[in-house]
MILODO-243506 format. One record per residue (C-alpha): residue number from 1; residue in one letter; x negated, y, z. Coordinates in pm, 1 decimal. Layout:
// MILODO-243506
<resi = NUM&resn = A&xx = X&yy = Y&zz = Z>
...
//
This chain:
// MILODO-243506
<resi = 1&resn = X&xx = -23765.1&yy = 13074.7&zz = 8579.3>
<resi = 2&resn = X&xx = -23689.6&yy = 12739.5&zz = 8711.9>
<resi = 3&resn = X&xx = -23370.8&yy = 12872.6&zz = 8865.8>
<resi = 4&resn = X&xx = -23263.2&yy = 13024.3&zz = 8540.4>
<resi = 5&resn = X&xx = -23324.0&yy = 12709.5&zz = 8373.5>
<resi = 6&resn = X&xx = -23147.4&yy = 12457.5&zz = 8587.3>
<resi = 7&resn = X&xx = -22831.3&yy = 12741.5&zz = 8528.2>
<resi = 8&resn = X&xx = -22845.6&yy = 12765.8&zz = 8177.6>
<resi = 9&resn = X&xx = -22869.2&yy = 12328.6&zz = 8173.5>
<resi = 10&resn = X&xx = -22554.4&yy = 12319.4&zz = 8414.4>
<resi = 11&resn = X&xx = -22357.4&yy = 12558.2&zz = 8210.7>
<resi = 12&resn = X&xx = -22448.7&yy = 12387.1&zz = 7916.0>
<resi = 13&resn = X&xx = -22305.4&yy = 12062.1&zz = 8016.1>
<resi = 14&resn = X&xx = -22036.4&yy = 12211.7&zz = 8128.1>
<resi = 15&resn = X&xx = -21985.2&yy = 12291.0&zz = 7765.2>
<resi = 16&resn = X&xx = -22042.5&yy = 11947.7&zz = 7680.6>
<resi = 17&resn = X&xx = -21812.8&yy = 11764.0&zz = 7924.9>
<resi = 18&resn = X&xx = -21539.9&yy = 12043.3&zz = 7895.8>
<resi = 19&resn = X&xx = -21539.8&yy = 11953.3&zz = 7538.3>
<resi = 20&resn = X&xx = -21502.7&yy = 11553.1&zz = 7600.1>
<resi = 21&resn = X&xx = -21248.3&yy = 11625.9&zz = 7801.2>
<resi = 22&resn = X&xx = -21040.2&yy = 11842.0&zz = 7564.2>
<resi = 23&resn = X&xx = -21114.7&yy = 11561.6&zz = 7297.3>
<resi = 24&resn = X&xx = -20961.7&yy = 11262.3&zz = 7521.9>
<resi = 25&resn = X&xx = -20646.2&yy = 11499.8&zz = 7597.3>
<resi = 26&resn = X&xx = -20591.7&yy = 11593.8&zz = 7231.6>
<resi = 27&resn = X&xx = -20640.6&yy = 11274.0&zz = 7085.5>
<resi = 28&resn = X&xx = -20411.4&yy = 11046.0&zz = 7371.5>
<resi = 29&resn = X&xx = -20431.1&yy = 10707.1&zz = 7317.8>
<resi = 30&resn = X&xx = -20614.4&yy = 10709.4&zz = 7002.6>
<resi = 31&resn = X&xx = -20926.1&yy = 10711.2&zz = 7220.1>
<resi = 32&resn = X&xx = -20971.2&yy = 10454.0&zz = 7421.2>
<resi = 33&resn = X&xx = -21143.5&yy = 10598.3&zz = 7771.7>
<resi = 34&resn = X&xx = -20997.6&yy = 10510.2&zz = 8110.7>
<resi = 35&resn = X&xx = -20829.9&yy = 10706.7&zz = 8352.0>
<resi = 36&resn = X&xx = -21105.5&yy = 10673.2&zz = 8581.0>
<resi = 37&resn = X&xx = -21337.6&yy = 10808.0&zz = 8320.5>
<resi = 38&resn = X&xx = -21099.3&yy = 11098.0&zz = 8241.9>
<resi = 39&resn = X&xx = -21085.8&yy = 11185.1&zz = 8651.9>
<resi = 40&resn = X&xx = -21473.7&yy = 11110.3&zz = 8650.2>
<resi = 41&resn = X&xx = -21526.8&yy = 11432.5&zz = 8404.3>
<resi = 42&resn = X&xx = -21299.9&yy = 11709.3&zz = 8595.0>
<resi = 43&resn = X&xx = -21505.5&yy = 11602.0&zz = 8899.0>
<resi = 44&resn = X&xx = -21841.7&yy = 11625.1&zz = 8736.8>
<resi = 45&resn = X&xx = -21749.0&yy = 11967.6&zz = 8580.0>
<resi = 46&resn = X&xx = -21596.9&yy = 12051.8&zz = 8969.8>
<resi = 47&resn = X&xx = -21956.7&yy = 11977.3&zz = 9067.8>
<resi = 48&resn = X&xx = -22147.5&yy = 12161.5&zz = 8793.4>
<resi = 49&resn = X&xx = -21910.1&yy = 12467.3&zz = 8901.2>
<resi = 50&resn = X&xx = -21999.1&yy = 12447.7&zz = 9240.4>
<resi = 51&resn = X&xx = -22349.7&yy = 12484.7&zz = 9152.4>
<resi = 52&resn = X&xx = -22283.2&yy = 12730.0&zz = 8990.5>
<resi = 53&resn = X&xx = -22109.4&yy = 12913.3&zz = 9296.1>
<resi = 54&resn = X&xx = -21794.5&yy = 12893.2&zz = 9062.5>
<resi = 55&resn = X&xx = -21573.3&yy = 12781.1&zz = 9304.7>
<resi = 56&resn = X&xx = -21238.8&yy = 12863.6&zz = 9171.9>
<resi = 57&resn = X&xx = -21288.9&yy = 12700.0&zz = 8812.6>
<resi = 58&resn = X&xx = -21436.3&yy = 12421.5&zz = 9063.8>
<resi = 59&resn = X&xx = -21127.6&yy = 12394.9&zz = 9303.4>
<resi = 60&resn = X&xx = -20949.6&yy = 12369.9&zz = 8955.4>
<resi = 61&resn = X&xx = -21132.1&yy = 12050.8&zz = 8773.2>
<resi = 62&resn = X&xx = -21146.9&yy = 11888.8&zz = 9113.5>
<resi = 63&resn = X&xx = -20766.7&yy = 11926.7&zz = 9180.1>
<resi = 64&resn = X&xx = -20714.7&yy = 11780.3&zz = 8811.0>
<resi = 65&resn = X&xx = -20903.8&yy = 11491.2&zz = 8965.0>
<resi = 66&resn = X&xx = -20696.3&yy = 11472.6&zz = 9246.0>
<resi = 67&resn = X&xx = -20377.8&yy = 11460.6&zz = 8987.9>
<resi = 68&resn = X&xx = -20563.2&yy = 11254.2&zz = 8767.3>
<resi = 69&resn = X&xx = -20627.1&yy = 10977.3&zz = 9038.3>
<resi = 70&resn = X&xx = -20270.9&yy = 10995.7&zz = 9197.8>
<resi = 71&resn = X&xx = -20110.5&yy = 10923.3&zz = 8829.9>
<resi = 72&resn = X&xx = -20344.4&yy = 10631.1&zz = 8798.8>
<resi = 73&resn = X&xx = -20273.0&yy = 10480.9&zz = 9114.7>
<resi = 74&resn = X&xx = -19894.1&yy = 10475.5&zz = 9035.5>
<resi = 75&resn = X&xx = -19993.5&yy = 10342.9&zz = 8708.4>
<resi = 76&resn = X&xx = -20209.0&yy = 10058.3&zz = 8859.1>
<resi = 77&resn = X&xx = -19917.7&yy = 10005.6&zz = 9140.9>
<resi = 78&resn = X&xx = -19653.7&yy = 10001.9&zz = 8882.2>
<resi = 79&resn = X&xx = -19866.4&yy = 9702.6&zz = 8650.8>
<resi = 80&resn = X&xx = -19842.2&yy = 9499.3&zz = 8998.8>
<resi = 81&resn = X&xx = -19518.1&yy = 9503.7&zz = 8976.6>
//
């Protein structure tokens, strides 16, 4: 029961923080959120996936983190400049 429980809770924030992070992409810069927190929800999902033993859709949010972090560091390097 317990393991049925802790699923159903995982895949339900999943929900939730797939749905924040379809909000910050469709409304840009009207939102004001960070890169870093943008990057910090595809690697939370990646994790929720994992314990999920979805490790495909998990590979996939943690490589948008990977993207998500490059782009900011050329952003950050660029304002340096």
């Amino acid at each position: 029961m317990e393991t049925a429980q802790a699923a159903y809770a995982n895949a339900a924030a999943i929900g939730y923080y797939e749905r924040a992070l379809t909000l910050t992409e469709q409304l840009g810069e009207q939102v004001v959120i960070g890169a870093a927190a943008v990057v910090g929800l595809a690697e939370t999902i990646g994790d929720l996936q994992t314990l999920l033993g979805n490790y495909e859709q998990a590979r996939s949010h943690y490589q948008a983190a990977l993207d998500g972090g490059a782009a900011q560091t050329v952003v950050a390097r660029a304002q340096c400049i």
